[in-house]
N, C-alpha and C positions, 0 to 999 in steps of 0.2 A: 689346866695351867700348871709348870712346873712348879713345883713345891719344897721351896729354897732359904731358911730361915735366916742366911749369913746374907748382909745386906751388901757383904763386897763382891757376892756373885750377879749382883744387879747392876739395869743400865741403869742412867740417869740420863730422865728427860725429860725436858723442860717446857713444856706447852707456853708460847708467850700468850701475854693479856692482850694483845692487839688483835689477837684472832676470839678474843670473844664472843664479837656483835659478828661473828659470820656463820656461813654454814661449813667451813672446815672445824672452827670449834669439838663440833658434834662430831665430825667425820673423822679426825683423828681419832676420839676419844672410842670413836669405834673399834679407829683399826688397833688403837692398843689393847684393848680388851680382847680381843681376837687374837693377837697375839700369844696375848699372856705374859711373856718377860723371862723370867722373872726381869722386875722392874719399877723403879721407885717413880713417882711423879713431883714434879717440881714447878706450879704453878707460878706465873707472873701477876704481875699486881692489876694489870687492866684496869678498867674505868674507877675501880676502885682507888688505887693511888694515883689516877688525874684527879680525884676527888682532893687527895689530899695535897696535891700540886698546889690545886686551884684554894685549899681552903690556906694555907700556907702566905698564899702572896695576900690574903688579904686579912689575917688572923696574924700573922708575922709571927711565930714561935719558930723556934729554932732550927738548926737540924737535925741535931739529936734526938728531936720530939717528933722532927719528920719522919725520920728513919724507924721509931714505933711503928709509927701511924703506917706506918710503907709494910712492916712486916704483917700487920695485921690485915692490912690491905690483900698481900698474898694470902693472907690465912682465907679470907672472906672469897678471895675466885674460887682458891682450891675447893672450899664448903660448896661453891658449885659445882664445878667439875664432878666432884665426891659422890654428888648425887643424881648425876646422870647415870648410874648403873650399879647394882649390890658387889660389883666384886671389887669398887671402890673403899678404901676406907683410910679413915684420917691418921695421920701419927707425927708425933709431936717430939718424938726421941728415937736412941739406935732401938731400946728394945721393944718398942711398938713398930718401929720399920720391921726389924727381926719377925716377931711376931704375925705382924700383916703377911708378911712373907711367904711362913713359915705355913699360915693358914690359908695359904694357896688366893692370895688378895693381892689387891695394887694398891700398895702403900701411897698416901695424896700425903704429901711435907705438910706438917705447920710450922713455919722455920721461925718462929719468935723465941721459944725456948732453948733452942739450940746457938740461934744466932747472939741471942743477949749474956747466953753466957761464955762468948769468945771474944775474948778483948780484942785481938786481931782483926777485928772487922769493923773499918770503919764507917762514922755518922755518916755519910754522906751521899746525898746524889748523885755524882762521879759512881758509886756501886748500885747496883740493879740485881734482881733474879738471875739474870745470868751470868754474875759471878757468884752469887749463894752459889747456885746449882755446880760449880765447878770447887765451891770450895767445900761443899757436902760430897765430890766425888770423892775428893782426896783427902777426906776424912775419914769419908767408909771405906777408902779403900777399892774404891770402883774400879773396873779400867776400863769402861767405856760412857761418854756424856754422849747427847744427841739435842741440841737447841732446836724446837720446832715456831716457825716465824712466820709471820706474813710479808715477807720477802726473802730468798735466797739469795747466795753468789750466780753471778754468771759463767765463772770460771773458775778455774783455782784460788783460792782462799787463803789470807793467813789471820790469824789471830788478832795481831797489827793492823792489816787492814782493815778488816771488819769494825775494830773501832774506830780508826780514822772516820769512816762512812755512817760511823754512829750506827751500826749495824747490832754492836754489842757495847757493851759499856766500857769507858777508858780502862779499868781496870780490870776486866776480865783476862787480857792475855796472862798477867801476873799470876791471878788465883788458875788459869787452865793448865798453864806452866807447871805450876805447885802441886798439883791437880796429877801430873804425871798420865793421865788418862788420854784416851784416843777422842778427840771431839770431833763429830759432823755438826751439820746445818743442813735443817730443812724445809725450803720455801716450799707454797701450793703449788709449783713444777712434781714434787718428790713424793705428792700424796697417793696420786694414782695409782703407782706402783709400790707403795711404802709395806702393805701388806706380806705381797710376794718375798720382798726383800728381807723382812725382819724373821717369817719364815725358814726364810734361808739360811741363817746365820748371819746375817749384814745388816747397814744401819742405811736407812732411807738420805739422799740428800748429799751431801759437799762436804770430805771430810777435811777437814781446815790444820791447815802448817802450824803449829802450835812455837816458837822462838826458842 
């Protein structure tokens, strides 16, 4: 694996939580390890934050107490994901990204410390992992994101639309924009060949018109 201590020569990419209960789960996680990256991991909240969806509507606490619960949610896939393989490992800031890095690992986000201390980001539902993950790009400096989904576009893609179709959250075009970074998307069409491609130099999937 290339061995790269500056977190803005990494991709970022986003494994969502709806591909938890599958077997692409697994089979990305493969082909990023194979890889190697350099590259950060940005897990989605999966069952975890339906957990807190569902404990929400009947527990009625805020949103601002959702939006914990939500990051910690993510914190709890990624501790999965993490441990599907040693060249995993957790980080919680830039100099544990740097670090993971550095030590020739795949840095797994735990975005609660990072995110609680940015005012910038607000409580809300309306935001999801996949604007963390664009606005951790353009934070580090990244210039490349890659959203990996259990659906892709069909066609050309923009930003815009994809949240129209609830594909990404209303306010990701905002934070991908800000982000200044190159984004794809990658539905189980892009997995097959995702390998080959990342190889290559290139990003598996549909890279998306950013506004």
């Amino acid at each position: 694996m290339p061995r790269n201590g500056n977190a803005s020569c990494a991709a970022i990419v986003k494994l969502g939580g709806s591909l938890a209960h599958t077997p692409q789960c697994a089979a990305w996680l493969e082909v990023l390890a194979a890889w190697g990256g350099p590259l950060i991991l940005v897990p989605g909240g999966g069952p975890f934050a339906d957990c807190v969806r569902t404990t929400q509507a009947t527990m009625r606490f805020d949103d601002a107490t959702a939006h914990r619960m939500a990051l910690m949610a993510m914190e709890q896939y990624g501790t999965a994901l993490a441990a599907r393989a040693p060249v995993f490992a957790l980080a919680s800031c830039r100099e544990e990204l740097d670090g993971a890095l550095c030590a020739g690992q795949i840095p797994v986000w735990m975005p609660a410390k990072m995110i609680l201390a940015a005012p910038e980001i607000p409580e809300t539902w309306e935001l999801t992992s996949d604007s963390l993950a664009a606005w951790l790009t353009g934070i580090l400096g990244a210039h490349r994101l890659l959203l990996i989904k259990s659906v892709g576009p069909t066609g050309p893609a923009t930003a815009g639309g994809l949240a129209a179709n609830k594909i990404v959250d209303p306010l990701f075009p905002r934070f991908a924009a800000q982000s200044q970074a190159e984004v794809w998307l990658a539905g189980p069409e892009a997995l097959a060949g995702a390998l080959r491609v990342l190889q290559s130099g290139g990003m598996p999937g549909t890279k998306i018109t950013i506004p």
